[in-house]
C-alpha positions, -999 to 999 in steps of 0.1 A, spaced: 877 536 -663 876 525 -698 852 517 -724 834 485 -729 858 455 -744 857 447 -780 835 459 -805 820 486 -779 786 492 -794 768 460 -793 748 447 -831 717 469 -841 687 455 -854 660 439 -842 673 403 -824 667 392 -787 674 410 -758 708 399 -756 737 402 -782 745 367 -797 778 367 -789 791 395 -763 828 402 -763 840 387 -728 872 390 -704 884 371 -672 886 390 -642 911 371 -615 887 362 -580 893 376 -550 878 416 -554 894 422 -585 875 454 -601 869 466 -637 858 500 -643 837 510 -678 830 545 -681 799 550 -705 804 572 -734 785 606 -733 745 601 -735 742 564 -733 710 553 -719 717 513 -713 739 493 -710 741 453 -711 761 430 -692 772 395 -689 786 369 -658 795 336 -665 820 311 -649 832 278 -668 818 258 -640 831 270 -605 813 293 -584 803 326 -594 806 357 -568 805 389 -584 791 425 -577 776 447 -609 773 489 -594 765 518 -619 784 548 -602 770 587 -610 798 605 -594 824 592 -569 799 585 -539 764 579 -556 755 539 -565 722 542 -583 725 504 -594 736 466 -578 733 432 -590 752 413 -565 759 376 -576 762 343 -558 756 316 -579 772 274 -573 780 268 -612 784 301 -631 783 280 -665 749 266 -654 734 295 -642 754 326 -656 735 363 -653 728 387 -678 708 419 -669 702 452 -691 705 481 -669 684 519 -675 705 551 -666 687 585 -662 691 608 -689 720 633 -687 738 616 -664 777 600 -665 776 567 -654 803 547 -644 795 506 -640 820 491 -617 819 448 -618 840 435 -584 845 395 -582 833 385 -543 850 353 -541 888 337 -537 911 344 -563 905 307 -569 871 320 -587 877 335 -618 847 356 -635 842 362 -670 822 392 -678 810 409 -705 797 447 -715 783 460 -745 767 497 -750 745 493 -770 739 520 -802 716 547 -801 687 531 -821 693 494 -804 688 509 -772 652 525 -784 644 484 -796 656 472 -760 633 501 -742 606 485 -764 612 446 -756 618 460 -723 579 475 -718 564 451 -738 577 420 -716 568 441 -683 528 446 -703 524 413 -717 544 387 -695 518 356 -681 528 360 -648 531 393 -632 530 396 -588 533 426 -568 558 426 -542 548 447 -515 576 459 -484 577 450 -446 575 458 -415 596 442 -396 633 455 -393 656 424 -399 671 418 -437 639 396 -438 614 423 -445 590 422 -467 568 399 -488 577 368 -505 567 356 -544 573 321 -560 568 310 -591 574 276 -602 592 280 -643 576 257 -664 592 222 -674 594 232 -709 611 269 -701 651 264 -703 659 301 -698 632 336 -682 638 369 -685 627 388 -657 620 428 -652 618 441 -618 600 475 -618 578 499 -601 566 520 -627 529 517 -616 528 509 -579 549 541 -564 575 548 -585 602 544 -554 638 523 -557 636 488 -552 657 463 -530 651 425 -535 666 391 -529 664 366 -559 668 333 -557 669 304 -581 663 269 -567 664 234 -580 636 215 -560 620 233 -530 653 232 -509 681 233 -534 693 269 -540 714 271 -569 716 311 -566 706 343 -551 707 379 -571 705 404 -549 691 437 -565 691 474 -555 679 494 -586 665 535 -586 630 524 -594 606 540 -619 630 554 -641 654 522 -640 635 489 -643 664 457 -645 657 431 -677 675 402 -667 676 367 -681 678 335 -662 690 301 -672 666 274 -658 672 241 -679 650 210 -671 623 205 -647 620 216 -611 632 253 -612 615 275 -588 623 317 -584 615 333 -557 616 371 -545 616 383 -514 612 422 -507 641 438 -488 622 473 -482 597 490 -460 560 490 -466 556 530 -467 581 530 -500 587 493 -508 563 483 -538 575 468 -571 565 447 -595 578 412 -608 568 402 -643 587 369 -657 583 352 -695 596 320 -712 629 340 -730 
């Protein structure tokens, strides 16, 4: 592994969620793998996926040891440069994470990707914007698990974005309704029919809530999340805001 490209510890200070400009590199399609070891006590970190207009197919997975995954963002998305992904990631304290990003496509599908670790203090702000969007956000549904054993399991939320709303940040967490991990499907459609993109999320629940940010330009977008757990342990919640 190896730490985080460029600058390493993203800008402190108060700004959005996301850096302004995020150090990227181009991985080659076709399952090629970059390894960032985190340094010692880092609490976050923050990544990017884009494409410069081919498809994007790329796998985010925070590693504690060699066998453990306690994080996935897996990424299928038509136009990367359209609809790149940027999500901010929670590790438990005392831990020694290792985030692993794997490109899912031909090698004909080149992924740039971005990290940054943000510093000691910046990560404090981020837990902040983190809660606060998950408290305040005007439109919060609970996604409850299933009971039927197919990958279809449990319920199903949409939410049509709002003409005027070119990008939403999303958090996915269960800190009030169980405190368990949390599998879902995300997916991004133009129109009813039209999916542009599907996030699928496996994150370690109370202690790890995912802040990610979605780019929905123009009219017509619609998100919707389907639960991928059981009802006895499958609760989360979805809160989304203009970003």
């Amino acid at each position: 592994g190896s730490p985080p490209p460029g600058g390493r510890r993203g800008p402190a200070g108060r700004e959005p969620l996301f850096p302004l400009v995020m150090p990227m590199e181009t991985l080659q399609g076709g399952k090629t793998v970059r390894t960032y070891k985190m340094p010692p006590g880092t609490l976050r970190a923050q990544y990017m996926l884009r494409t410069n207009g081919r498809p994007l197919k790329a796998k985010v997975e925070v590693f504690i040891g060699p066998a453990r995954t306690t994080h996935t963002c897996n990424v299928d998305s038509m136009n990367g440069k359209e609809s790149p992904v940027r999500g901010t990631i929670q590790f438990k304290k005392d831990v020694d994470p290792m985030l692993r990003i794997t490109t899912t496509g031909p090698s004909t599908f080149p992924v740039e990707v971005g990290l940054t670790v943000p510093s000691p203090v910046r990560s404090e702000e981020l837990a902040a914007i983190t809660t606060e969007t998950f408290d305040t956000a005007p439109v919060k549904m609970l996604s409850q698990g299933g009971t039927a054993p197919n990958d279809n399991v449990g319920a199903v939320r949409s939410f049509e974005v709002p003409p005027d709303v070119d990008a939403i940040q999303l958090v996915t967490w269960s800190r009030d309704v169980g405190k368990k991990s949390l599998k879902a499907r995300i997916e991004v459609l133009k129109g009813p029919n039209s999916q542009r993109q599907t996030i699928y999320l496996q994150c370690g629940g109370s202690t790890q809530p995912w802040h990610g940010v979605i780019e929905t330009p123009g009219a017509g977008w619609i998100i919707r999340v389907r639960n991928l757990k059981y009802i006895e342990d499958g609760h989360f919640e979805i809160a989304m805001a203009p970003y």
